[in-house]
C-alpha positions as CSV (number, residue, x, y, z in Angstrom):
1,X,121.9,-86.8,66.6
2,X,122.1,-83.4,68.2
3,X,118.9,-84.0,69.9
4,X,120.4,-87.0,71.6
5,X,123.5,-85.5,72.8
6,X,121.5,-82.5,74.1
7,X,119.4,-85.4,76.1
8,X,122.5,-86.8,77.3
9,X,123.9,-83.8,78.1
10,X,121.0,-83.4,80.9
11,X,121.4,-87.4,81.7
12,X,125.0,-86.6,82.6
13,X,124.5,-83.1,84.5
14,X,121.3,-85.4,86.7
15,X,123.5,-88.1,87.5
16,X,127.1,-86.0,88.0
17,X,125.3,-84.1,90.2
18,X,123.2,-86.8,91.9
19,X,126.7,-88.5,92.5
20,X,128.1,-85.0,94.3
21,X,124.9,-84.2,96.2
22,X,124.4,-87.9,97.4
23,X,128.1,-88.2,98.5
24,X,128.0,-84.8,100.5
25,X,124.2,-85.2,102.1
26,X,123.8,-88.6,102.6
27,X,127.4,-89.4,103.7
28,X,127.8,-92.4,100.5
29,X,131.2,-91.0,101.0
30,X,131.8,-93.0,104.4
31,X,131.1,-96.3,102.2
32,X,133.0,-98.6,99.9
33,X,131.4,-98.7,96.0
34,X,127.9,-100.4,96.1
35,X,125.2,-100.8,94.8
36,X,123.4,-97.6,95.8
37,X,125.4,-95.6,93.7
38,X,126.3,-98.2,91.0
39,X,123.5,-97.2,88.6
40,X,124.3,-93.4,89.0
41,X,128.1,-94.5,88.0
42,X,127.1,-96.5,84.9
43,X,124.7,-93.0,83.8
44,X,127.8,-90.8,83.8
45,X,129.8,-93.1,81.9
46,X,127.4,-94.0,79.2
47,X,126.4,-90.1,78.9
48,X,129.7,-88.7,78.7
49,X,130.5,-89.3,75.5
50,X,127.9,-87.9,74.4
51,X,127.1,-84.7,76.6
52,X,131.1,-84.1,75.6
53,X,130.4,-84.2,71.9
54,X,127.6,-81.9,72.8
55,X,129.6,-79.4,74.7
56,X,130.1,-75.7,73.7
57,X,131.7,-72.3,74.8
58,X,134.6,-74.0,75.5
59,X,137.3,-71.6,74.5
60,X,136.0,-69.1,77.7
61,X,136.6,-71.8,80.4
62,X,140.5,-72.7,78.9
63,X,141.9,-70.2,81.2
64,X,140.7,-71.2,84.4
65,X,141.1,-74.4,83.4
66,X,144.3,-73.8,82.4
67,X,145.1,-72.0,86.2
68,X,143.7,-75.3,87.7
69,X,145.8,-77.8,86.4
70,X,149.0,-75.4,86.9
71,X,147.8,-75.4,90.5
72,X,147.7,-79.0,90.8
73,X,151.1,-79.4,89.5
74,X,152.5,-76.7,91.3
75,X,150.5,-78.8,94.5
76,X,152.3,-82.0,93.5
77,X,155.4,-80.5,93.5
78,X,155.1,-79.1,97.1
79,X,154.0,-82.6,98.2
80,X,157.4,-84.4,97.1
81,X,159.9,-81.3,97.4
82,X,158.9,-80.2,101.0
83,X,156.6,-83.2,102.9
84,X,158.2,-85.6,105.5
85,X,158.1,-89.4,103.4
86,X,155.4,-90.7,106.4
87,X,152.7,-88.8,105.2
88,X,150.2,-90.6,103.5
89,X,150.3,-90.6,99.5
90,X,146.7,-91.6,99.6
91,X,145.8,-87.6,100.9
92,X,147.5,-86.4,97.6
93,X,146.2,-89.0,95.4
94,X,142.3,-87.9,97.0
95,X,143.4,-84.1,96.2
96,X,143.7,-84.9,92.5
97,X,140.7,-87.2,92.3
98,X,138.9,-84.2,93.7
99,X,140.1,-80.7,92.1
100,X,140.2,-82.0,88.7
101,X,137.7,-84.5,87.8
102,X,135.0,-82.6,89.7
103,X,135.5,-79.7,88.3
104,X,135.6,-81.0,84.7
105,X,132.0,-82.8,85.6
106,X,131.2,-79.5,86.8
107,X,132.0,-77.8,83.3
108,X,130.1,-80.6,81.8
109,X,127.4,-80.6,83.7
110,X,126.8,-77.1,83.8
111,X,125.9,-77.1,79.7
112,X,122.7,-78.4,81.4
113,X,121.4,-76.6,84.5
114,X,118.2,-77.8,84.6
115,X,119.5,-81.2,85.6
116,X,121.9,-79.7,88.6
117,X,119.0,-77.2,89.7
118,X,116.4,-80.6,89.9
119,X,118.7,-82.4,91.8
120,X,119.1,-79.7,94.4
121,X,115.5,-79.3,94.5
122,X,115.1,-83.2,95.1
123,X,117.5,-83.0,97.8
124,X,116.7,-80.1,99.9
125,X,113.0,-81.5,99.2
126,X,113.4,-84.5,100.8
127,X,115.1,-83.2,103.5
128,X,112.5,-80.6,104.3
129,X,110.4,-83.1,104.5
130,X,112.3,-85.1,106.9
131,X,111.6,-82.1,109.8
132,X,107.9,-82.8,110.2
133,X,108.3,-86.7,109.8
134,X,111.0,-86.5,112.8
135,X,108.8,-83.8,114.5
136,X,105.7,-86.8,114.6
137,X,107.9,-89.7,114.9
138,X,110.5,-88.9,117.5
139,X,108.3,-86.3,119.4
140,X,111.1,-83.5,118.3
141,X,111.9,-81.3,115.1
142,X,115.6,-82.1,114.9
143,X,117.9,-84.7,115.9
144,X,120.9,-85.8,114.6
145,X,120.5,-89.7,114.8
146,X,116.2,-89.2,114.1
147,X,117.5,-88.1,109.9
148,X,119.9,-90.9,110.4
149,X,117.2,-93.1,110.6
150,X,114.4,-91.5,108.8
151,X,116.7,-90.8,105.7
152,X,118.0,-94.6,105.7
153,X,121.3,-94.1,106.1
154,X,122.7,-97.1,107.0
155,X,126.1,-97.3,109.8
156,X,129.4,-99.0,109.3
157,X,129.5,-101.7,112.3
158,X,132.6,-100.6,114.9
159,X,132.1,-96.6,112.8
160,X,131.3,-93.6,115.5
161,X,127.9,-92.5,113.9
162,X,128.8,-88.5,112.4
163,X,127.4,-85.9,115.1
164,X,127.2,-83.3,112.7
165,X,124.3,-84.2,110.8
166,X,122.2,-80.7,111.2
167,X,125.0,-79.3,109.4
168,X,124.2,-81.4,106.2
169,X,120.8,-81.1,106.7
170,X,121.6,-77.1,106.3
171,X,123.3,-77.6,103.5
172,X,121.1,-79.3,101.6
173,X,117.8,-77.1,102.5
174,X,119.8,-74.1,101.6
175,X,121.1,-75.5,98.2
176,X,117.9,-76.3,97.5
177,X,115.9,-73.4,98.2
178,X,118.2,-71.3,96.0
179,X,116.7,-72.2,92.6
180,X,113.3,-71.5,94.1
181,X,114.3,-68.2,95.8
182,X,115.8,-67.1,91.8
183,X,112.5,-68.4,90.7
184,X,110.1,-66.2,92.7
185,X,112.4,-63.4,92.1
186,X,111.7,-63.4,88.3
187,X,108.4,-65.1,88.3
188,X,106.4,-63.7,91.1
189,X,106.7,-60.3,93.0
190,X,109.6,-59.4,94.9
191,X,107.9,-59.6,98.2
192,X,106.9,-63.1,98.1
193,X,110.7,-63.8,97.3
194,X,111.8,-61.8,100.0
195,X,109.7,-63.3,102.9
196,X,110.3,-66.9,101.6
197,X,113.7,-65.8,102.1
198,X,113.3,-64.2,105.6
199,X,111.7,-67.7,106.4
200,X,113.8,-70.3,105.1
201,X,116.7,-68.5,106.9
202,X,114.5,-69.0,110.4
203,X,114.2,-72.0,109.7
204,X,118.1,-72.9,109.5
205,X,117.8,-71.3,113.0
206,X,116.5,-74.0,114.4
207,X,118.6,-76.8,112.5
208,X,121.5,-74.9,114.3
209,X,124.0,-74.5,111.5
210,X,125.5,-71.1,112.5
211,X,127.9,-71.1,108.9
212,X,124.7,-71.6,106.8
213,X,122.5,-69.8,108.9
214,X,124.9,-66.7,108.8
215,X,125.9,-67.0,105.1
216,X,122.7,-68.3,103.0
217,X,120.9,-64.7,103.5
218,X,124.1,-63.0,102.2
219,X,123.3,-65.4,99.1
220,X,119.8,-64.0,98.8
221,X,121.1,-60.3,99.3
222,X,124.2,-60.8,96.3
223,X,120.7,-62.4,94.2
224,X,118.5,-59.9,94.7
225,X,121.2,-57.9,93.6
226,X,121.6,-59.2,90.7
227,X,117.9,-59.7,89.2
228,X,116.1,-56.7,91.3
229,X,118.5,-54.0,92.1
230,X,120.0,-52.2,94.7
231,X,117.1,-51.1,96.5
232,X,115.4,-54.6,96.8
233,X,118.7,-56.0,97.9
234,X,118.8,-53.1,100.5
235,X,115.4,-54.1,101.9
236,X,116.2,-57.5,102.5
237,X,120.2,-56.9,104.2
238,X,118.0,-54.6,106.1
239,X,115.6,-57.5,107.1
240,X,117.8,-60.3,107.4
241,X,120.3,-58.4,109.8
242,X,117.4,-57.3,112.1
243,X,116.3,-61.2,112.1
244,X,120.1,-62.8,112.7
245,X,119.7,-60.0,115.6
246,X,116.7,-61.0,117.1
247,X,117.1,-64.7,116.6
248,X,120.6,-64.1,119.3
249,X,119.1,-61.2,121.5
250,X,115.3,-61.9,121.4
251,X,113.7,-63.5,124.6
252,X,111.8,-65.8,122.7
253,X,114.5,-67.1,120.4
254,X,116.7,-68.6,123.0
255,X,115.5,-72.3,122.3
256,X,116.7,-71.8,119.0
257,X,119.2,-74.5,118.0
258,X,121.6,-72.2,116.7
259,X,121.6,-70.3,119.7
260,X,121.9,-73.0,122.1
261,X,124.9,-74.1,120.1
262,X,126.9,-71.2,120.1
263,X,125.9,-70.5,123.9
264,X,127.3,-74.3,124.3
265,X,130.4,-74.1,122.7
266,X,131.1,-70.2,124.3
267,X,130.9,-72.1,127.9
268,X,133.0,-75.1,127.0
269,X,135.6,-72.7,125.5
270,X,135.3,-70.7,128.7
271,X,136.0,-74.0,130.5
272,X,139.3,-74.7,128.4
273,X,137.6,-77.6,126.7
274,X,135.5,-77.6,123.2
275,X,135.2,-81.0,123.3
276,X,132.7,-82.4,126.4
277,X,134.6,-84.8,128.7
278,X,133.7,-88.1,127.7
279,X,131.4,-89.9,130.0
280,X,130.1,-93.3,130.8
281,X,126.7,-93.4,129.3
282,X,127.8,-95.2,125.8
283,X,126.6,-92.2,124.2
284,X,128.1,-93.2,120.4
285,X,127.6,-89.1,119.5
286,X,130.2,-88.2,122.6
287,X,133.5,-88.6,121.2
288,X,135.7,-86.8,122.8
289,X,137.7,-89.4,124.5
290,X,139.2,-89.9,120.8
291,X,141.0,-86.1,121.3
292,X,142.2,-86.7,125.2
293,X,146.2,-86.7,125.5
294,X,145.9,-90.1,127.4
295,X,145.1,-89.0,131.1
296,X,141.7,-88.9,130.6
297,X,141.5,-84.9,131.9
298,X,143.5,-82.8,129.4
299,X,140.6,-81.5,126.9
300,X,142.6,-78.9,125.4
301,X,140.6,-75.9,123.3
302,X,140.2,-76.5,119.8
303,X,138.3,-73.9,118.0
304,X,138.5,-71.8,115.0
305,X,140.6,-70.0,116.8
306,X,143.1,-72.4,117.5
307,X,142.7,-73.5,114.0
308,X,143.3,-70.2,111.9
309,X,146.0,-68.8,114.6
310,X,148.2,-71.7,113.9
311,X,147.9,-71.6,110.5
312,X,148.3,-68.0,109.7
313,X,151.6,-68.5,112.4
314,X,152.7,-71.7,110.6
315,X,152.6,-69.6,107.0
316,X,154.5,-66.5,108.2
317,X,156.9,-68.6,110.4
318,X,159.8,-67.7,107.3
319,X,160.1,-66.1,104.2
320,X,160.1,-69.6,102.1
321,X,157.0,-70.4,104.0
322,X,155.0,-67.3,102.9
323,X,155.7,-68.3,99.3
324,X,156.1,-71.7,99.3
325,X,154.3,-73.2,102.3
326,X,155.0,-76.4,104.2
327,X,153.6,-79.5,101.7
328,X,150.3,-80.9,101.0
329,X,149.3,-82.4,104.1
330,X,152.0,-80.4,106.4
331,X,149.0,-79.2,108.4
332,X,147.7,-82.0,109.4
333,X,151.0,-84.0,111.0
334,X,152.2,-80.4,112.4
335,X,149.4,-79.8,114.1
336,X,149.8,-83.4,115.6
337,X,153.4,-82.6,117.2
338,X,151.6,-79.3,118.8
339,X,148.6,-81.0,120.3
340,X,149.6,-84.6,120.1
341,X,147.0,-87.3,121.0
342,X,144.4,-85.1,119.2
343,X,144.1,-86.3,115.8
344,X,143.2,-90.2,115.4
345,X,145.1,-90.4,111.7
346,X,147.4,-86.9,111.4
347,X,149.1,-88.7,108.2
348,X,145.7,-88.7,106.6
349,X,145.1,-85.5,106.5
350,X,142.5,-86.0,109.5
351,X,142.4,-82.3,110.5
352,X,142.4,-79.1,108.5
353,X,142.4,-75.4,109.1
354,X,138.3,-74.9,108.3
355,X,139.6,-71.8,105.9
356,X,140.9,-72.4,102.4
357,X,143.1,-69.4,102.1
358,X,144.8,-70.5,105.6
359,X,145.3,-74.2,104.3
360,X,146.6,-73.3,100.8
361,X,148.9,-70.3,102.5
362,X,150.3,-73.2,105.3
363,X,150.3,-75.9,102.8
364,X,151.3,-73.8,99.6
365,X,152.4,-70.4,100.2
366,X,151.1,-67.0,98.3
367,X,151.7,-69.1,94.7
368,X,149.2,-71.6,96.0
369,X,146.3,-68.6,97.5
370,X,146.8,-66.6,94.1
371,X,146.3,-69.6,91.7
372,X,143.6,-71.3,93.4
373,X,141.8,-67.8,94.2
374,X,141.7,-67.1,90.8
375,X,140.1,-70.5,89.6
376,X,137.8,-69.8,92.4
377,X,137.2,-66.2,91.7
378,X,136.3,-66.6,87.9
379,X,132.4,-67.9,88.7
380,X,131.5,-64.5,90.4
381,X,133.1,-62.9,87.9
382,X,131.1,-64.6,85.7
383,X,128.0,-64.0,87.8
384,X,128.5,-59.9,87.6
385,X,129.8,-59.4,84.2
386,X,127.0,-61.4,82.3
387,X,124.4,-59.2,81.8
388,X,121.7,-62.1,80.5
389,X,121.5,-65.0,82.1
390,X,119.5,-67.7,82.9
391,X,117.7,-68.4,85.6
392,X,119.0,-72.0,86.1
393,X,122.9,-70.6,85.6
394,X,121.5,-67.6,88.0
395,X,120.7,-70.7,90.5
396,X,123.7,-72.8,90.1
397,X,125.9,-69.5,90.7
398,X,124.0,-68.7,93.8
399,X,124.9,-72.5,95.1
400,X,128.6,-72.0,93.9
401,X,128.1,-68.6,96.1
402,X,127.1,-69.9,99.1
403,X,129.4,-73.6,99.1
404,X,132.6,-71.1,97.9
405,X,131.2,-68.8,101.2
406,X,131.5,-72.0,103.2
407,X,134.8,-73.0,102.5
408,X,136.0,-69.5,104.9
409,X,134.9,-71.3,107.9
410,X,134.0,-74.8,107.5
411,X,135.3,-78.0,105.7
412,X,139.0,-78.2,103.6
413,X,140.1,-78.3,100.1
414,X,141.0,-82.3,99.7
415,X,137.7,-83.5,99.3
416,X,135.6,-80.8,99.0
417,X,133.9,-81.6,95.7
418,X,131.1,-79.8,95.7
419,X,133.4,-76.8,95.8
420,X,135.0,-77.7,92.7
421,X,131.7,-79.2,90.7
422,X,130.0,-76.0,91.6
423,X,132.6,-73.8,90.5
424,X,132.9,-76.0,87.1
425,X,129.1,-75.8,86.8
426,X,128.9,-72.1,87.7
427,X,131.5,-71.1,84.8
428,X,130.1,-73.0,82.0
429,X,126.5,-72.3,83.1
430,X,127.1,-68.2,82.4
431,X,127.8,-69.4,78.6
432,X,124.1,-70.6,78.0
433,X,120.9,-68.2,77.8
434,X,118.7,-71.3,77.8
435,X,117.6,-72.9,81.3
């Protein structure tokens, strides 16, 4: 019986994290429950049971737990006490379906690494392999509708296609080339780690995601770290800040995606717009037309900037405000009334400040930073103070590392599951010395 809750265990951890991965890399998010996912669905419920009665170490992931569910409480509470009646319950009903069931499939599902480390190997596999298939297909390495197509992702008739998809494409390579980057680091010689390294980061270069490209070799430095020392980890900070360098000030990087992107948006912000004036060529990528103010002309600046300055504003506006915040959601409609016309469904939550310390100081004051920092915090914790680990736990932290990273400068806390599942899979992976 043990032996088939152990098997389970591993059934669950592949499909949970199938589930995740799928939802966040191949946008199954965007679509109503079908039939592409309906199988993975029907795997987690017939292996939870069992993978529960098979769970261990519990008593060492209470207190986080514990700091989550006083968070989403406290959350709840902000939502009725302070929040205007027209925002959207739906927002707060997607917050709870996200902080607390992912990160309990996360807990679960890191009893059994090996099932979250194959799935990110799977993914950032198949996406690798979608570069050279695009490259002969479509005449060019990268384009956001060629992986659209490619990748089979089908489109919602009337629904502007996404125009972000290098960023996902980032994510998943990266995720994925973390378990093999831990791998060559115990397995093979540090050097061969270290240049695999060095070239997977290039290559993120040219898939233009500055937030991955500038964060996954800070990943690889904290790893090498960890399982080679500080004088490895020396080396390659040393090597990886002399290629971000070059890859912005070399000649012969400066057809590089990522630096054709930040050139891009630089001018545009230069211009008082971030957002291209929308033109007549039925382009379905160019959307800015949905952000004008109505006159067709205003394109006001909307950057990170803009973002974090009015949050960090909007939290110190008052006393109350520092500790309490504004509401769930209180973002979202109060940038609205600043900028309106900007944000096609402000009670939904549509916009967010990119920065989860910003958005849960605005939306929930200092209590909400401290007790969601600390449920956040535990994993690398975790990470550091273990002094055995596995290298599939080893992997899934470094994932955890780099999403957790990600959520300073990109993407918001409603919704972002793969925050929570890693950080679940991350804690309850450190109690395990088996992969």
């Amino acid at each position: 019986m043990h032996g088939i809750r152990m098997r389970a265990g591993l059934l669950f951890s592949l499909s949970a994290t199938t589930l995740v991965f799928f939802n966040y890399l191949y946008f199954l998010k965007w679509y109503q429950l079908s039939g592409s996912r309906f199988w993975v669905i029907a795997l987690i419920i017939i292996s939870a049971p069992l993978a529960l009665m098979a769970f261990r170490g519990y008593q060492r992931l209470l207190l986080p737990a514990a700091i989550l569910g006083l968070y989403c409480c406290y959350t709840v509470a902000g939502y009725f006490v302070f929040r205007a009646p027209e925002f959207d319950i739906h927002y707060l009903v997607q917050f709870l379906l996200t902080a607390l069931p992912f990160f309990a499939a996360g807990i679960l599902a890191g009893q059994r690494p090996a099932g979250v480390v194959a799935v990110a190997l799977i993914a950032g596999g198949a996406l690798t392999l979608a570069l050279p298939v695009a490259w002969i297909h479509f005449g060019s390495l990268w384009q956001g509708d060629d992986f659209r197509n490619i990748l089979g992702i089908p489109q919602i008739p009337g629904r502007t296609p996404y125009y972000s998809y290098y960023q996902l494409v980032a994510y998943g390579i990266a995720l994925g080339a973390i378990p093999i980057f831990v791998w060559l680091l115990t397995r093979a010689r540090a050097p061969i780690a270290l240049v695999a390294g060095l070239a997977v980061t290039l290559l993120l270069a040219e898939l233009g995601s500055r937030t991955i490209f500038l964060l996954l070799p800070v990943v690889f430095t904290a790893l090498v770290f960890r399982l080679k020392g500080l004088a490895h980890a020396a080396v390659f900070f040393g090597l990886s800040a002399a290629l971000l360098v070059g890859v912005f000030y070399a000649p012969i990087a400066r057809n590089l995606a990522v630096v054709q992107r930040m050139e891009g948006e630089t001018e545009r912000y230069e211009q008082g717009a971030i957002f291209r004036p929308k033109t007549d060529d039925h382009n379905p990528y160019d959307t800015a037309g949905a952000f004008d103010t109505g006159d067709g002309n205003d394109h006001r600046t909307w950057s990170r900037q803009t973002l974090f300055g009015f949050a960090f504003e909007g939290w110190v506006s008052s006393p109350t405000a520092i500790a309490f915040g504004h509401g769930l959601g209180s973002y979202s409609l109060d940038l609205a009334g600043v900028y309106p016309g900007w944000l096609p469904a402000p009670r939904e939550g549509e916009i967010y400040p990119h920065n989860w310390i910003l958005e849960a100081g605005y939306e929930g004051g200092a209590i909400a930073v401290l007790l969601l920092g600390l449920v956040l915090v535990f994993p690398l914790w975790r990470v550091l103070k273990d002094q055995e680990t596995s290298d599939g736990a080893m992997s899934i932290g470094g994932m955890y590392l780099l999403v957790f990273g990600a959520a300073f400068l990109s993407g918001g806390i409603v919704l972002n599951y793969p925050l929570f599942f890693l950080c679940g899979a991350a804690l309850s992976a450190q109690a395990r010395a088996t992969y």
